[in-house]
PADO-18975 format. One record per residue (C-alpha): x, y, z; chain; residue in three letters. Coordinates in nm, 3 decimals. Each point is the difference from the previous one (the first is absolute). Example, Ala and Ser with C-alpha at 12.3 -4.5 7.8 and 13.67 -1.06 7.14 Angstrom:
# residues 2
REC        xx        yy        zz   cadena   residuo
REC     1.230    -0.450     0.780        A       ALA
REC     0.137     0.344    -0.066        A       SER
# end
This chain:
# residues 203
REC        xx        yy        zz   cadena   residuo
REC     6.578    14.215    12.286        A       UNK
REC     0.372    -0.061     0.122        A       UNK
REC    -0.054    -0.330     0.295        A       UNK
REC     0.262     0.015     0.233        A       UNK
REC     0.061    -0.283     0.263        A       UNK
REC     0.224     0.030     0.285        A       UNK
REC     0.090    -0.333     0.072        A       UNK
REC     0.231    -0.069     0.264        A       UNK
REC     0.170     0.214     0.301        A       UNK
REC     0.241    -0.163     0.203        A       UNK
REC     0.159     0.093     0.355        A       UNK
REC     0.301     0.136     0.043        A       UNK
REC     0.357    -0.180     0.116        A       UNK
REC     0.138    -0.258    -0.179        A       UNK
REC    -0.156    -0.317    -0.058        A       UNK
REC    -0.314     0.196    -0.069        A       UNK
REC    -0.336    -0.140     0.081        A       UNK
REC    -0.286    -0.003    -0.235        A       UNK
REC    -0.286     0.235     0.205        A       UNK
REC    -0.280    -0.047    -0.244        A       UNK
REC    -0.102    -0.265    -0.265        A       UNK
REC     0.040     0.057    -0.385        A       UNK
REC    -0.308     0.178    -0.143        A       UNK
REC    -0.214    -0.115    -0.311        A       UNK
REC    -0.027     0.222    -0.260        A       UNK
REC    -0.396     0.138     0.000        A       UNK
REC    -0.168    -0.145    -0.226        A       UNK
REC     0.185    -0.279    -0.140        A       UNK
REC    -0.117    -0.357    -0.010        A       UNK
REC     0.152    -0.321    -0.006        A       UNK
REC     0.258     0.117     0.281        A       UNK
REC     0.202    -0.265     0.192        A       UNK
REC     0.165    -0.071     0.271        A       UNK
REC     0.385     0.062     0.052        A       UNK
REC     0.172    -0.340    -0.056        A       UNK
REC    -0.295    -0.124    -0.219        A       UNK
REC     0.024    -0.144    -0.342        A       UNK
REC    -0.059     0.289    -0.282        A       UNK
REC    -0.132    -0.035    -0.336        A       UNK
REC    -0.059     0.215    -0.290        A       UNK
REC    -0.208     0.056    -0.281        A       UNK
REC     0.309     0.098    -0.252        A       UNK
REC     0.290    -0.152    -0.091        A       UNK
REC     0.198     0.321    -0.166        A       UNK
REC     0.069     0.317     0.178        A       UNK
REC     0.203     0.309    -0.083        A       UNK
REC     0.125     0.214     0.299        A       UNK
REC     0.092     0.364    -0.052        A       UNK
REC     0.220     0.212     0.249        A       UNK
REC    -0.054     0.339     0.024        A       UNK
REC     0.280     0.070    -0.212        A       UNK
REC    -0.163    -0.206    -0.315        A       UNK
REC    -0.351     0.153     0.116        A       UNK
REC     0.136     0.304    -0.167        A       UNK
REC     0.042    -0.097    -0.324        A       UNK
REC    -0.383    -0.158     0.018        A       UNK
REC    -0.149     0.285     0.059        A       UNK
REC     0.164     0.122    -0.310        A       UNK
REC    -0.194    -0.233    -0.199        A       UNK
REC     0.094    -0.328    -0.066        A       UNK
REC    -0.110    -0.194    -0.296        A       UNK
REC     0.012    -0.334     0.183        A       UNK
REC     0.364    -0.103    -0.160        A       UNK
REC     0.244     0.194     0.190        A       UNK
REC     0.205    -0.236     0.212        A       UNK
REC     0.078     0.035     0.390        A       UNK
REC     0.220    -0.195     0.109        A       UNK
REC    -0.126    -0.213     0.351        A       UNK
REC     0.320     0.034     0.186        A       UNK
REC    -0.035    -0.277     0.327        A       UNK
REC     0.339     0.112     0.102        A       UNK
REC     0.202     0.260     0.176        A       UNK
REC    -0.199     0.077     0.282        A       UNK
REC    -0.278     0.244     0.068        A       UNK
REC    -0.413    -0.087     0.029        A       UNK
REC    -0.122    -0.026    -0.381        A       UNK
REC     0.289    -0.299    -0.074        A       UNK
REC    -0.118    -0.159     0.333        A       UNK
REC    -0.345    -0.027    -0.100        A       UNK
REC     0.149    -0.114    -0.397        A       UNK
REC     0.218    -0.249     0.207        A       UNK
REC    -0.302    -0.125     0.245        A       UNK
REC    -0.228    -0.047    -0.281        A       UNK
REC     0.222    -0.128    -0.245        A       UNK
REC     0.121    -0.247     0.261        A       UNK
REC    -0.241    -0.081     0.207        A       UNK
REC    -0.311     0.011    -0.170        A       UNK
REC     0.139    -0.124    -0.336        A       UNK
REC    -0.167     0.321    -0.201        A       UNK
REC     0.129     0.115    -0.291        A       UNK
REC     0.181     0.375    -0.101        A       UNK
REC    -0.056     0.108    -0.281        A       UNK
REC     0.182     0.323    -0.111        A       UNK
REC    -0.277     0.150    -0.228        A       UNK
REC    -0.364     0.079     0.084        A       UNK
REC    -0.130    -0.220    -0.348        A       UNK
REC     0.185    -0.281     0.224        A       UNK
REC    -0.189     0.028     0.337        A       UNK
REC    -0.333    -0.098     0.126        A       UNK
REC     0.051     0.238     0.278        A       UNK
REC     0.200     0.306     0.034        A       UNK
REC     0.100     0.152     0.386        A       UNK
REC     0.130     0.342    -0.029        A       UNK
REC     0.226     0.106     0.305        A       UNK
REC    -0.084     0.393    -0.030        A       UNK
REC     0.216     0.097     0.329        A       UNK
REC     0.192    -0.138     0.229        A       UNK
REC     0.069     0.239     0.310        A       UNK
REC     0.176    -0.069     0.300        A       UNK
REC     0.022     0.312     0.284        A       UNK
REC     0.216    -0.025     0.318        A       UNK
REC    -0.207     0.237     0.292        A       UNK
REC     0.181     0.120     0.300        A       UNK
REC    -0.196    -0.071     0.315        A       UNK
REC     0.133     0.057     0.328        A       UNK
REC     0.323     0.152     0.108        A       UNK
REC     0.240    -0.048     0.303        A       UNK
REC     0.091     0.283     0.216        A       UNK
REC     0.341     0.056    -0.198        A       UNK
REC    -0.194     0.033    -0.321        A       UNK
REC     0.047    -0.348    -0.186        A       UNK
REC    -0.286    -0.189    -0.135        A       UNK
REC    -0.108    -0.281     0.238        A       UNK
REC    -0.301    -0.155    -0.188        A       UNK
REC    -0.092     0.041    -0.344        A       UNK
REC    -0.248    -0.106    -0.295        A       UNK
REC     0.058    -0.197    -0.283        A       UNK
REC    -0.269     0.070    -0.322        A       UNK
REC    -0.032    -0.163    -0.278        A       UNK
REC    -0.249     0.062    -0.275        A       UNK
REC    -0.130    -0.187    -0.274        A       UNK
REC    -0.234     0.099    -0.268        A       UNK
REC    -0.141    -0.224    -0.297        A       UNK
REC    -0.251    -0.080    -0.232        A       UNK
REC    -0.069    -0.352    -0.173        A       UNK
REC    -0.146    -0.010    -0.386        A       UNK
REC    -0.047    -0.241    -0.283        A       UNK
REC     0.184     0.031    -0.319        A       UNK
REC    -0.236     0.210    -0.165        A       UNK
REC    -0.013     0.253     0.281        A       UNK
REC    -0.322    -0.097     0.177        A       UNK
REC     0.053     0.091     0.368        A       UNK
REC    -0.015    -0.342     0.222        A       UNK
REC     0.092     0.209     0.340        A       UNK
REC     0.016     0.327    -0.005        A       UNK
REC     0.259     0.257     0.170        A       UNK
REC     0.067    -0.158     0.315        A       UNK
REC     0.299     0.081     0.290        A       UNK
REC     0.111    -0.173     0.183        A       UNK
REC     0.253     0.096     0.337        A       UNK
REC     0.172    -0.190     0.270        A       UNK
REC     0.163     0.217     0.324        A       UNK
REC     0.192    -0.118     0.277        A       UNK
REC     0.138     0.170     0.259        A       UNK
REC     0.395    -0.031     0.118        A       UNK
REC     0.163     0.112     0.303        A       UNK
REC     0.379     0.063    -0.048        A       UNK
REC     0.225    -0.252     0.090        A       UNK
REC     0.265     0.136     0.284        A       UNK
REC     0.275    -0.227    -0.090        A       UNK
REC     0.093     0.146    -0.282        A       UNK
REC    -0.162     0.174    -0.305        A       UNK
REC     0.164    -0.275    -0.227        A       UNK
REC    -0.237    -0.195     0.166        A       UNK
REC    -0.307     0.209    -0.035        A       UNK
REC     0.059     0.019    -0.357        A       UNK
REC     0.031    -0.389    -0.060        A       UNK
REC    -0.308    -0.011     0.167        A       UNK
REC    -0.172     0.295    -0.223        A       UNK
REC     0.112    -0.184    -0.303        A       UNK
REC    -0.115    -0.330     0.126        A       UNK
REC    -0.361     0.112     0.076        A       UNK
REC    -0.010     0.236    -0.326        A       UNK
REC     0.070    -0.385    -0.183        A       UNK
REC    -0.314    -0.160     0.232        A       UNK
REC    -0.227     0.319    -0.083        A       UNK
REC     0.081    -0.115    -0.384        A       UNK
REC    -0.096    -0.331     0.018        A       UNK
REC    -0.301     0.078     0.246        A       UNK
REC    -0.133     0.226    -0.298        A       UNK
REC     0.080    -0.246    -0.302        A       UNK
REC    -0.186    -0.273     0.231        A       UNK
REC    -0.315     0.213    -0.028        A       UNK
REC     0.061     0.069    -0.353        A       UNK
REC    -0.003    -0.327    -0.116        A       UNK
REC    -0.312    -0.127     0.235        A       UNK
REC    -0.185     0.359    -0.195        A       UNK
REC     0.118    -0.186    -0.361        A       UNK
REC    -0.161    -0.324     0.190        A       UNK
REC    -0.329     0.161     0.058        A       UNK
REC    -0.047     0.086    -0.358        A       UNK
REC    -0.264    -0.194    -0.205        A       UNK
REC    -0.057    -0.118    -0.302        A       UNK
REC     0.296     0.196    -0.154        A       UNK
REC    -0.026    -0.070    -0.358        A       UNK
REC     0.246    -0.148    -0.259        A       UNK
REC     0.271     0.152    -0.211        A       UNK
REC    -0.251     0.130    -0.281        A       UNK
REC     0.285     0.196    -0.208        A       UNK
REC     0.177    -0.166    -0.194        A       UNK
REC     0.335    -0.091     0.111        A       UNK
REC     0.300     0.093    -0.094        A       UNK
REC     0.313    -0.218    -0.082        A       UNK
# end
């Protein structure tokens, strides 16, 4: 069964104020605190976007390469980047290569009209994006099944000017992103005993 999370809402106005707490995903163990030190049970990890998901669900022998772009923007080279980075893992580019393999199924994000002012322009709206995912070893056995995940906040216009309402959509869209790939990467924390490369790897 599909396990979606909604993890944050925030108040409207800029400068937005965080109403509730992030959530844990049900059932997982090993969760930690924001801030706290993270460690993993794999070194190697393969991250597909949507776009490469399609060609998996082709069939893949295991050799195909996808590339693990950390640049240009956008959630799935975030989380590359953070990982890569931060947490000194490995990507690999073929599933023979990786220990674990996150596959970004869909990446959604929805902008909901609200409330109105009396001449008919949007004064508050909401911001949705949606995440879904599953995580798997290389030789397909499930380690989390489909999850979503989905962060909302709510934005009131700005009455300056609407250049400034969209500088502030795009700079909360950017915070939703790394909100999400923060919970991604404590998820690929929780997982246990994740077991070696047992293909043989290529060159």
């Amino acid at each position: 069964m599909n396990r979606r999370q909604t993890l944050q809402r925030l108040a409207p106005l800029a400068g937005l104020a965080l109403l509730g707490a992030s959530m844990g995903l049900s059932g997982c163990t090993g969760w930690r605190v924001r801030g706290g030190a993270l460690s993993f049970d794999f070194q190697s990890i393969m991250i597909l976007s949507p776009e490469q998901q399609v060609n998996i669900d082709r069939g893949d022998p295991g050799t195909t390469r996808y590339p693990q772009v950390t640049s240009g923007g956008g959630l799935v080279p975030r989380l590359r980047q953070e990982l890569r980075a931060r947490h000194k893992k490995t990507l690999v580019e073929t599933i023979l290569q990786a220990q674990v393999v996150l596959k970004i199924k869909r990446i959604e994000t929805r902008k909901l009209a609200l409330s109105f002012t009396s001449a008919g322009q949007v004064r508050e709206f909401e911001l949705r994006m949606e995440l879904d995912y599953s995580i798997e070893d290389n030789n397909g056995r499930i380690l989390t099944p489909d999850a979503s995940l989905e962060v909302v906040r709510t934005l009131a216009t700005l009455e300056t000017t609407t250049l400034a309402t969209s500088n502030e959509e795009a700079s909360q869209l950017a915070s939703m992103e790394v909100f999400l790939v923060q919970q991604i990467i404590r998820q690929l924390a929780a997982l246990r005993n994740a077991p070696p490369s047992t293909r043989p790897q290529t060159p």
